[in-house]
C-alpha positions in Angstrom: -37.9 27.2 -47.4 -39.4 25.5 -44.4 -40.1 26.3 -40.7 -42.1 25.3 -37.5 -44.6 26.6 -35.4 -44.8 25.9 -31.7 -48.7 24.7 -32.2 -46.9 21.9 -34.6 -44.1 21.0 -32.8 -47.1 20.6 -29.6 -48.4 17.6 -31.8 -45.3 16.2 -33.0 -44.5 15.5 -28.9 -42.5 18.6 -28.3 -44.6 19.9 -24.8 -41.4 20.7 -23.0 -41.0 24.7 -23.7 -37.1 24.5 -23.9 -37.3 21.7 -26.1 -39.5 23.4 -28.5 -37.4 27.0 -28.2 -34.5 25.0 -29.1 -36.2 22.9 -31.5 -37.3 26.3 -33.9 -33.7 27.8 -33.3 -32.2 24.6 -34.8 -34.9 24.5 -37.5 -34.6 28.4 -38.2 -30.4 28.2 -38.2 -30.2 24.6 -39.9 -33.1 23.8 -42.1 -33.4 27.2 -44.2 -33.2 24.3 -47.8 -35.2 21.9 -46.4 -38.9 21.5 -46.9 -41.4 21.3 -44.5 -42.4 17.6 -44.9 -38.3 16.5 -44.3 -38.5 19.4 -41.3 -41.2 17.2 -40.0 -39.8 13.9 -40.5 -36.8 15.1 -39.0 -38.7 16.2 -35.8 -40.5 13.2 -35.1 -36.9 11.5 -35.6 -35.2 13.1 -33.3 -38.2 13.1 -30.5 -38.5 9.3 -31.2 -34.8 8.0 -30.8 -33.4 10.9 -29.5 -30.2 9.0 -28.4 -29.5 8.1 -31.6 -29.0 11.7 -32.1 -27.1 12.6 -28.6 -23.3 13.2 -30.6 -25.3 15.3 -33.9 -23.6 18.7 -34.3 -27.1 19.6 -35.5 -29.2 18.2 -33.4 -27.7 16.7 -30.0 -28.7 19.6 -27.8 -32.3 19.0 -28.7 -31.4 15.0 -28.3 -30.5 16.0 -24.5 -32.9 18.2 -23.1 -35.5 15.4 -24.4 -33.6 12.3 -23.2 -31.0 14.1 -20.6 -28.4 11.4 -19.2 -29.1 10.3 -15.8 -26.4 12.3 -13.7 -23.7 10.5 -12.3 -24.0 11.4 -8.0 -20.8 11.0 -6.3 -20.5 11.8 -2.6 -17.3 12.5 -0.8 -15.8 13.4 2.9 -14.5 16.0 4.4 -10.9 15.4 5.3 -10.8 15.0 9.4 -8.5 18.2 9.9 -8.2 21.5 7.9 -5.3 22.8 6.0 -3.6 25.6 7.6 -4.3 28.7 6.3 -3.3 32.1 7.2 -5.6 34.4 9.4 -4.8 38.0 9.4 -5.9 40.4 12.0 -7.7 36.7 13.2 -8.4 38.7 16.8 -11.3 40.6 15.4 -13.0 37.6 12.9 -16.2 36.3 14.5 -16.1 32.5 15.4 -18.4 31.5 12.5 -16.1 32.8 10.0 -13.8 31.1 11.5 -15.6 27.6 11.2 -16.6 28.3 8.1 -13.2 29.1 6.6 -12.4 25.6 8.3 -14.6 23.7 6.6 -13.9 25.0 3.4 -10.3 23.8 4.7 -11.4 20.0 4.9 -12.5 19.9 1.3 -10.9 17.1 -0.8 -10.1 19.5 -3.6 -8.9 22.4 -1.3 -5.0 23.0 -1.9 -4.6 26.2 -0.2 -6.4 29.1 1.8 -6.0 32.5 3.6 -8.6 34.7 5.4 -8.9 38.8 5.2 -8.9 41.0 8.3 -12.2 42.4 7.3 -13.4 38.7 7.7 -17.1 37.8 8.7 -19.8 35.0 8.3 -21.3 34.4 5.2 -22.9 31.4 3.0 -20.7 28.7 2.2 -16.7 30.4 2.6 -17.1 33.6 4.5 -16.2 36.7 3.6 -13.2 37.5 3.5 -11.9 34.3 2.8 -9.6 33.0 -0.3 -9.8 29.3 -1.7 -7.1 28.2 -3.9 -9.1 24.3 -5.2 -7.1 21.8 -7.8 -7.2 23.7 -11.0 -10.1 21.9 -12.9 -12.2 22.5 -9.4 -14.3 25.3 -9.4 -17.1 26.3 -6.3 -20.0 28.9 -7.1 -21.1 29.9 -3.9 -17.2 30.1 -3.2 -17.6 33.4 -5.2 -21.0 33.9 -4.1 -24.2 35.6 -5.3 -23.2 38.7 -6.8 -20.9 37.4 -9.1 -18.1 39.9 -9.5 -19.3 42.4 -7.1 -16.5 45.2 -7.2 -15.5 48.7 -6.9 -14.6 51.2 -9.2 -12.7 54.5 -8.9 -12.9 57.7 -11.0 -10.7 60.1 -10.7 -11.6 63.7 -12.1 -10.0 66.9 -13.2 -11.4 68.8 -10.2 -9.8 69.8 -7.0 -11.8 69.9 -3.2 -12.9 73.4 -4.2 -15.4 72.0 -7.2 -17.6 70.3 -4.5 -17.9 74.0 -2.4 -18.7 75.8 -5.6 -21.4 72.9 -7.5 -22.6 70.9 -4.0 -26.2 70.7 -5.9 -24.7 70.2 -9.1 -23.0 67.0 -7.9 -25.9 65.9 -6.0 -28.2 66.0 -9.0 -25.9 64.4 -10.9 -26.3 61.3 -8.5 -29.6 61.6 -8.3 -30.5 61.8 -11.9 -27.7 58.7 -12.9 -28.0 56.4 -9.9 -30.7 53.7 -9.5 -30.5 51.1 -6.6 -32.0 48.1 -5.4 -33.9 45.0 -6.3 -36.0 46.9 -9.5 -33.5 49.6 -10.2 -33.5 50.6 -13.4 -32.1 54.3 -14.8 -34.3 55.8 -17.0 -33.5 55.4 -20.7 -31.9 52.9 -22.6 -28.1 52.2 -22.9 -26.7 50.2 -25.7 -23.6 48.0 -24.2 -22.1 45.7 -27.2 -21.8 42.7 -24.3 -25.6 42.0 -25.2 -24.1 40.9 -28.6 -21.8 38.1 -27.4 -22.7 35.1 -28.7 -23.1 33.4 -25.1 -26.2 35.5 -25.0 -28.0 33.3 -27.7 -26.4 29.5 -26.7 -26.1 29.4 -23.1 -29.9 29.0 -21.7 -29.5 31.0 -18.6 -27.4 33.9 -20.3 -30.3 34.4 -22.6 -33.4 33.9 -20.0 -32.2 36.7 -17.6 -30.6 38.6 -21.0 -33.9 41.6 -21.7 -33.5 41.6 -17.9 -29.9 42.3 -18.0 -30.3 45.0 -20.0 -32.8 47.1 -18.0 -30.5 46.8 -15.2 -27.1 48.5 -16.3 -26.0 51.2 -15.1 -27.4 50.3 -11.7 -26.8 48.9 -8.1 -27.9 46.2 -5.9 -29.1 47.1 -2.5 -27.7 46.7 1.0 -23.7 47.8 1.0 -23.9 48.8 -2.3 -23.1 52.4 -3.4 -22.3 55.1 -5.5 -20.1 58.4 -3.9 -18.7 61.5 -4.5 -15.5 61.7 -2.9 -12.0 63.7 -2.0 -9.3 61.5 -3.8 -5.9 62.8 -1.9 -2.6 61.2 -3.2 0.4 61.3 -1.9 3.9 62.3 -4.1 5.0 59.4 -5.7 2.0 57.4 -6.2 2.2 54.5 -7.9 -0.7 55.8 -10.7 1.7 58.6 -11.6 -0.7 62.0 -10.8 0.3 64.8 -9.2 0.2 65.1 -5.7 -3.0 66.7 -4.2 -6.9 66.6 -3.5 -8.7 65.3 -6.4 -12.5 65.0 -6.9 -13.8 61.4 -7.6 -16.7 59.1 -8.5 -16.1 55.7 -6.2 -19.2 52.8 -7.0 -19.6 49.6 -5.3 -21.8 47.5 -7.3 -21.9 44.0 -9.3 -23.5 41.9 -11.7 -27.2 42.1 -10.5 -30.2 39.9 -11.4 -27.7 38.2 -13.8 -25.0 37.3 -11.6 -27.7 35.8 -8.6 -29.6 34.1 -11.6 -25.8 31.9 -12.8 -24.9 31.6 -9.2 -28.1 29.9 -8.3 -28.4 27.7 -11.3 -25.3 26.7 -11.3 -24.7 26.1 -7.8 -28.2 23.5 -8.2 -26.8 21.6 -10.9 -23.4 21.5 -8.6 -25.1 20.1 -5.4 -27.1 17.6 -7.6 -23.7 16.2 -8.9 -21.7 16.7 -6.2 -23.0 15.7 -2.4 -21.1 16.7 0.8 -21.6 16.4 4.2 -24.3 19.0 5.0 -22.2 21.5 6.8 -20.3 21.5 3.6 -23.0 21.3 1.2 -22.9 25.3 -0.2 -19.0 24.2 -1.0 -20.4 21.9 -3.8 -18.6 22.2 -7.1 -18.6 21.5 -10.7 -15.3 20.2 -12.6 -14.1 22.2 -15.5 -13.9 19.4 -17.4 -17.6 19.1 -17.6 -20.2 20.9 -19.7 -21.9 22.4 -16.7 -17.9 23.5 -15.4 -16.5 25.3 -18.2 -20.5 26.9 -18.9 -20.6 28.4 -15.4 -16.6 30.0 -16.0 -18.3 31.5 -19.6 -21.3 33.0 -17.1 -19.0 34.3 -14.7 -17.0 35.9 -17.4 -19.7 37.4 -18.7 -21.2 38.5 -15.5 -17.6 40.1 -14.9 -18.0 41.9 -18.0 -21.5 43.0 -17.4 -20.4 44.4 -14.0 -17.5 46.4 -15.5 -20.3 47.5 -18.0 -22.5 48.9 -14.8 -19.3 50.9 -13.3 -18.4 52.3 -16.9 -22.0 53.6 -17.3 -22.8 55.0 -14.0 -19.2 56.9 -13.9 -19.5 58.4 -17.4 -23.2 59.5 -16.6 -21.9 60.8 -13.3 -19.2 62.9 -14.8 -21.0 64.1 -17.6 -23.3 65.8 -15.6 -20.8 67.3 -13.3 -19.1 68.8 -16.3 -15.6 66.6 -15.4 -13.1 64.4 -17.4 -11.7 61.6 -16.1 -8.3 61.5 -15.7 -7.7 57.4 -14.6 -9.8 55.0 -13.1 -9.4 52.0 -10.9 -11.1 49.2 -10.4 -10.4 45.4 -9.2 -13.4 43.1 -8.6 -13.3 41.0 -4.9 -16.5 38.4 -5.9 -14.7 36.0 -8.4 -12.6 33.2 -9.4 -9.2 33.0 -11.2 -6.8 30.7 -12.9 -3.6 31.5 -11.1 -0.1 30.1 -10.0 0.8 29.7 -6.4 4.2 30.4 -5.3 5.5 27.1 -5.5 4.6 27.3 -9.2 1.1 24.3 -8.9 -1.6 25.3 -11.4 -5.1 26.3 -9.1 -8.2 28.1 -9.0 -8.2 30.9 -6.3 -12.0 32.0 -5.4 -12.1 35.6 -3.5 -15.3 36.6 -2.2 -15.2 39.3 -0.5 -11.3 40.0 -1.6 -9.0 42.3 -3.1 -6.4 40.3 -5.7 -3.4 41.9 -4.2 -0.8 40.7 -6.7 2.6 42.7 -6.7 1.8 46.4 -8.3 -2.2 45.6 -8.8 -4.1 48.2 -7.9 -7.0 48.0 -5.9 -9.8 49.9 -4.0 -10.4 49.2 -0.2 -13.7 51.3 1.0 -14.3 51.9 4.7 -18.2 52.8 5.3 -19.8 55.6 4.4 -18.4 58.0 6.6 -15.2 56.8 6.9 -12.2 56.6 5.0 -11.5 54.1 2.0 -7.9 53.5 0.1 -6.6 53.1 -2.9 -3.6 50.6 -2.6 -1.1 48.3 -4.5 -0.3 45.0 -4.0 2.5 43.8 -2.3 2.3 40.3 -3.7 2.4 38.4 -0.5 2.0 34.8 -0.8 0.4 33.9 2.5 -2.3 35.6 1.5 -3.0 34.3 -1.6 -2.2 37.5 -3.7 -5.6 39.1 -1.3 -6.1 41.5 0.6 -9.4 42.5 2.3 -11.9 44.4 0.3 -13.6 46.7 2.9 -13.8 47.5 6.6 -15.8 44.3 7.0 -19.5 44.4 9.2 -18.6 43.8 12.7 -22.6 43.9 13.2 -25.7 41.9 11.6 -27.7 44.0 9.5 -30.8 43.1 12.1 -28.8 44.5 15.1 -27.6 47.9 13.5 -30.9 48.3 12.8 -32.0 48.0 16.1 -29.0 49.5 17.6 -28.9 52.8 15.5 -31.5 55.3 15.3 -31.7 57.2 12.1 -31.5 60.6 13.8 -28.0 59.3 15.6 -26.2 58.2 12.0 -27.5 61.4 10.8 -25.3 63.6 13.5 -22.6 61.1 13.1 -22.8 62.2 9.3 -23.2 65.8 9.9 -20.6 65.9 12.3 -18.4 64.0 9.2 -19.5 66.3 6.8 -20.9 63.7 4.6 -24.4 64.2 2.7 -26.3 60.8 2.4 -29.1 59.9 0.0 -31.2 57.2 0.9 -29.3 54.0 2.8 -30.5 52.8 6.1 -29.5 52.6 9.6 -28.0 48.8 8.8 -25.1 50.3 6.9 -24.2 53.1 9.9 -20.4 53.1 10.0 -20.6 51.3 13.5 -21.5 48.2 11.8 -18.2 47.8 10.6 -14.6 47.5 12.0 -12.5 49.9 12.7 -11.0 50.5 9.0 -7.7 51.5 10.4 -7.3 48.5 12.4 -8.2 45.9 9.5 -5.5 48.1 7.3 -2.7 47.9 10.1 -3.9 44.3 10.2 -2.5 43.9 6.5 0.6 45.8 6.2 2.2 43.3 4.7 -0.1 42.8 2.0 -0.6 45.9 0.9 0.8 50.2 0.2 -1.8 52.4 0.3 -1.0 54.7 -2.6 -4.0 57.3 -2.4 -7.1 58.3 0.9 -10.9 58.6 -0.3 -13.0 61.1 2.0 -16.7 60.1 1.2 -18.5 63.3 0.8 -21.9 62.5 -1.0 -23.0 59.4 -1.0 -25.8 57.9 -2.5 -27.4 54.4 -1.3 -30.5 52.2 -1.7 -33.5 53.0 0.8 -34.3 49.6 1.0 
């Protein structure tokens, strides 16, 4: 039984460190009866004609990452006017939003769009905005950075009362199962089956980030993201089925962390290298799904999705666990994401949300206000205008750089008290006056959405960063 060493395979030629790691993969999966002289003839085979080898099931993906075809560059223009789309509560959307939603408009592969009430400038499409492209078009950074980002509800067999009686108890529990920003990690190690897929051992950028991946669950980003505490209060007749009252419940806002940023860079590289715009389109570039590169960045954002759910699931059962709760339903709906999906006239596209709620007829979703204000749990009404979306917060109505400067800590703390609402960590830039009026941007999508249930933040639990 033969193998290789990386000191050998440094003589035979192989310098490159992903040819090599691919190199003793295929030797270590492939070449088990071989011995080590037909190992090495093999090697020095491949190395030397590698094109010869470009179409081997064996051994083509060593053949390309040592002789990689010279991509093929095509450059296109924007069309001269945008496609309509449909702005809702448009009055309170900043101008830049409003451009960029435009451009994203002119694209030759656009074929529909919409743009959320809670609406605001961001890279590439803003937030808020939907993008419905030909249906083997799809756009990274028209799903964004934090791929799948997305809220979760828990909803738990405790009335108001519980958080009178155990305040501390539900305190510590966020404490002790809550980790946030750029190195959080919980302390411990959870076991998720994901790590097992197979896309974690053939898809390069799935298993660089994967040890990484790992330390991360069952934690947040930083910035907006969050993990609360909350009064559920649902209404007769609510379209979950629970009795009417004043629940108890565990609401996170969180994504896909270092993994999701890690596929959404790549990805988004090999997309502008391939695919060149005009430069106030250029974050807009995409990648076909006919190509290798296309349908490997869907698999990553699949997984990402699933590695996101994975976060919510872990932080919630922790959570509840340590309160002493069960769960009796949870919600959740991801607004950072692409879909395959049928418009209403029946043609076969891609919508991208980021920084939307899918709003299909009956879906369920989660619209949070700030962190003293009111969030919703709704259903969709399946309007087509919209895209099947609705918004998926308040939306910031202020820079992160200007609350800052605007609100001292000591004010958003006598907002808070005055709100009744304990805060642990978070900063002045996420005070509830950088963001819009929640009960404007729901009135501004009525017709999009039933609200089916009222969150009442009541401990909530941020990065410091």
């Amino acid at each position: 039984m033969g193998n290789i060493k990386p000191k050998e395979l440094s003589k035979l030629g192989y310098i490159d460190n992903m040819a090599r790691s691919i190199a003793i993969e295929i030797v270590n999966k492939h070449c088990k009866h071989n011995t080590q002289e037909q190992i090495i003839n093999l090697l020095q085979q491949v190395i030397q004609e590698p094109d010869a080898f470009r179409a081997d099931c064996t051994w083509g993906k060593l053949a390309n990452v040592l002789s990689p075809l010279k991509k093929e560059v095509t450059y296109y223009e924007l069309h001269e006017n945008p496609l309509p789309y449909h702005a809702y509560g448009v009055d309170n959307i900043d101008e830049l939003a409003r451009l960029q939603m435009g451009t994203a408009m002119r694209l030759p592969v656009t074929i529909a769009g919409a743009l959320m009430p809670d609406g605001c400038a961001g890279y590439g499409l803003p937030i808020g905005g939907v993008l419905a492209t030909n249906e083997d078009i799809v756009i990274p950074y028209a799903i964004g950075n934090d791929i799948a980002c997305s809220m979760h509800l828990t909803i738990l067999d405790a009335d108001a009362s519980y958080l009178v009686k155990h305040h501390d108890r539900a305190i510590n529990a966020l404490v002790s199962n809550t980790a946030f920003g750029l190195d959080g990690t919980l302390s411990g190690k959870y076991y998720h089956p994901l790590f097992d897929r197979n896309e974690f051992r053939e898809i390069p950028i799935l298993k660089k980030n994967r040890e990484k991946a790992i330390r991360q669950i069952g934690s947040s980003g930083k910035g907006n993201h969050f993990v609360d505490i909350c009064e559920v209060i649902l209404p007769n007749g609510n379209q979950m089925g629970i009795a009417e009252g004043t629940y108890i419940g565990i609401l996170s806002h969180s994504g896909s962390r270092g993994l999701g940023a890690a596929i959404a860079d790549y990805y988004t590289t090999i997309a502008k290298e391939t695919c060149h715009l005009p430069r106030q389109a250029g974050p807009f570039a995409w990648l076909s799904m006919t190509s290798e590169s296309g349908q490997e960045y869907w698999k990553c954002m699949e997984i990402a999705g699933e590695y996101a759910s994975a976060n919510h699931e872990t932080i919630h059962q922790n959570i509840a666990k340590a309160m002493r709760l069960e769960p009796i339903i949870s919600i959740g709906n991801r607004h950072n994401y692409a879909w395959r999906e049928q418009l209403a006239n029946g043609e076969n596209v891609i919508i991208h949300r980021k920084g939307a709620t899918p709003a299909h007829k009956g879906e369920l979703g989660i619209i949070p206000g700030s962190m003293a204000t009111p969030g919703f749990i709704v259903s969709g009404t399946g309007c087509a205008t919209s895209l099947f979306s609705a918004s998926h917060g308040a939306g910031r109505c202020m820079s992160r750089l200007d609350a800052r400067n605007s609100v001292s800590r000591y004010a958003l703390n006598k907002d808070l008290a005055t709100k009744n609402v304990t805060l642990l960590g978070g900063t002045t830039e996420e005070a509830p006056l950088a963001y819009k009026n929640i009960e404007a941007v729901m009135n501004a999508q009525q017709e999009l959405v039933n609200i089916e249930g009222t969150i009442i933040p009541k401990i909530v639990r941020m990065s410091e960063e």
